[in-house]
N, C-alpha and C positions, 0 to 999 in steps of 0.2 A: 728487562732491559737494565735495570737497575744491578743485576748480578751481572752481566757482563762490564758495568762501570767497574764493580767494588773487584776483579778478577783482574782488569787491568791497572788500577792502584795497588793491589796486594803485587803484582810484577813487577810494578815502579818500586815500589818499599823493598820487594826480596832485592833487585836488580842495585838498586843504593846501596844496601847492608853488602853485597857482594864484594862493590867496588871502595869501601870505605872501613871495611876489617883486612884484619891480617889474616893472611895462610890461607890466601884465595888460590894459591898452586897445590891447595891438596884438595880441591875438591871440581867436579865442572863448574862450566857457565851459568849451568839453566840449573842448579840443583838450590838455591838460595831464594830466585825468583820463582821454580817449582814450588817450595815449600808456602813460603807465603802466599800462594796462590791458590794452594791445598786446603791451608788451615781459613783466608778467606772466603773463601766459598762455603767451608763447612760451617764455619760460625753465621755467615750471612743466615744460610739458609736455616740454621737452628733457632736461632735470633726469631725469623718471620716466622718461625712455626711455633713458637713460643708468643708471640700475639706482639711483637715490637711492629710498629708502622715500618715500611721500608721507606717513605718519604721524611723518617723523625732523623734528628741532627746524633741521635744517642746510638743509633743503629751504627752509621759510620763513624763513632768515634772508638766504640768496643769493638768494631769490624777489626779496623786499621792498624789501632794498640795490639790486637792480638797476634795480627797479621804482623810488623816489627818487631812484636818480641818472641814472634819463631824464627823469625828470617835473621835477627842479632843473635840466638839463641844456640841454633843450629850454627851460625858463622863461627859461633865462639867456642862452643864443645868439638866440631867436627873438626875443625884442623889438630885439636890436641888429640883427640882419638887417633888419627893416622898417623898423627909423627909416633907412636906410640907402637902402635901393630905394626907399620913399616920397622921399628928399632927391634921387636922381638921377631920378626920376621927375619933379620938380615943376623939376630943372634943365634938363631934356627938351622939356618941354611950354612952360616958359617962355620958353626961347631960340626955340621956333618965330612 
């Protein structure tokens, strides 16, 4: 149950990070709250497999951190990637 909690906060973290960077028109909706919801779930579950309580305060606080700093991560490198390959894309197409 506990992983379905920490699944729908890593959506709330991507979903914020989304609406609160720049150059959220190069990327979807769900690709920010996707991501943090990726990387939570994986750490959870490595976390409890690695002997952390799921009931301990330290689970969710390494969950969450990790979980924000892909979804600000990803927010921050993925818009400069595109403006990037959209500019050598349209240098491409225009020299033909």
């Amino acid at each position: 149950m506990e992983l379905l909690f920490v699944c729908i906060a890593a959506a709330s973290i991507g979903a914020v990070a989304r609406y609160t960077l720049p150059g959220r028109e190069t990327h979807g909706v769900l690709l920010l709250p996707g991501i943090a919801t990726a990387v939570g779930a994986a750490v959870w579950a490595a976390l409890t497999w690695l002997g952390m309580p799921f009931d301990g305060g330290w689970i969710w606080v390494v969950t969450l951190a990790l979980c924000a700093l892909a979804a600000v991560g990803a927010g921050i490198l993925l818009p400069r990637r595109r403006r990037e390959a959209d500019a050598r894309l349209l240098a491409t197409l225009s020299h033909s």
